[in-house]
C-alpha positions in Angstrom: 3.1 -1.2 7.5 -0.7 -0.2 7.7 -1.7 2.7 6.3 -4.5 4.4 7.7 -7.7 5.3 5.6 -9.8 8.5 5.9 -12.8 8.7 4.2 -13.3 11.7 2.5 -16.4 14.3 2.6 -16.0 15.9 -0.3 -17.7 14.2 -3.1 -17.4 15.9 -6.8 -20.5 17.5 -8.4 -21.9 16.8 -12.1 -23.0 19.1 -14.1 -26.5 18.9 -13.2 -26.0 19.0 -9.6 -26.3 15.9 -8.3 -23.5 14.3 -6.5 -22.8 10.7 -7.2 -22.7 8.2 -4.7 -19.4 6.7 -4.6 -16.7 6.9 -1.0 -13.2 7.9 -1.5 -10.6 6.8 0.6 -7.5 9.0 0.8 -3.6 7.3 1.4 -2.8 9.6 4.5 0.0 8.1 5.8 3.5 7.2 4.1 6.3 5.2 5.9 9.4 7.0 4.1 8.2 10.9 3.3 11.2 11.7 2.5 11.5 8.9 -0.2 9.4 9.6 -3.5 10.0 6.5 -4.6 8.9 4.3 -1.9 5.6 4.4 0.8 5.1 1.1 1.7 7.3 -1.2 4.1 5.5 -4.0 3.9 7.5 -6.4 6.1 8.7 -4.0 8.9 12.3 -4.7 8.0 13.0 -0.6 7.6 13.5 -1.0 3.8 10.7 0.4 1.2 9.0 -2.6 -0.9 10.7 -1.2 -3.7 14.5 -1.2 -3.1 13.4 -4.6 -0.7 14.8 -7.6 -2.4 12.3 -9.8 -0.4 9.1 -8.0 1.0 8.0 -10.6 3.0 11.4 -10.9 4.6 10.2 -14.7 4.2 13.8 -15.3 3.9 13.3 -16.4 -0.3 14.3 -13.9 -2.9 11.2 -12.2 -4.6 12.7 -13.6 -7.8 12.4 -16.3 -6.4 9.5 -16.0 -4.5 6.0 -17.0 -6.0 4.4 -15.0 -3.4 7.0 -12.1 -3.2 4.0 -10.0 -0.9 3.0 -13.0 1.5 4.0 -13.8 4.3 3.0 -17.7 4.3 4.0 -20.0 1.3 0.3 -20.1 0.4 0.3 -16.8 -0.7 -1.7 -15.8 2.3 -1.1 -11.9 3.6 
């Protein structure tokens, strides 16, 4: 799943009124609202990356796995 970005325009103010330059990116999207325990799917397989016994769906256990997130066995995403 790819979660979409939005950058936000409201920047906080210090006490002397200057506003620091930093970007905030807010999480707008979530692949199981209904779920509080899950948001990410990262393999597309329909199960959240936190009940999924192998996020990758690689086909190796993430117990197992020494790249439980990656989809190649280098550990590349």
């Amino acid at each position: 799943m790819k979660l979409r970005m939005a950058r936000s325009q409201m920047r906080p103010v210090m006490a002397d009124g200057r506003r620091p330059m930093t970007t905030v990116y807010l999480i707008i999207s979530d692949a199981f609202p209904s779920d509080s325990t899950d948001t990410a799917d990262g393999d597309g397989d329909g199960i959240g990356d936190n009940a999924d016994t192998d996020d990758d769906n690689d086909g190796t256990a993430d117990t197992n796995d020494a790249f439980p997130s990656a989809f190649h066995r280098d550990g590349r995403c």
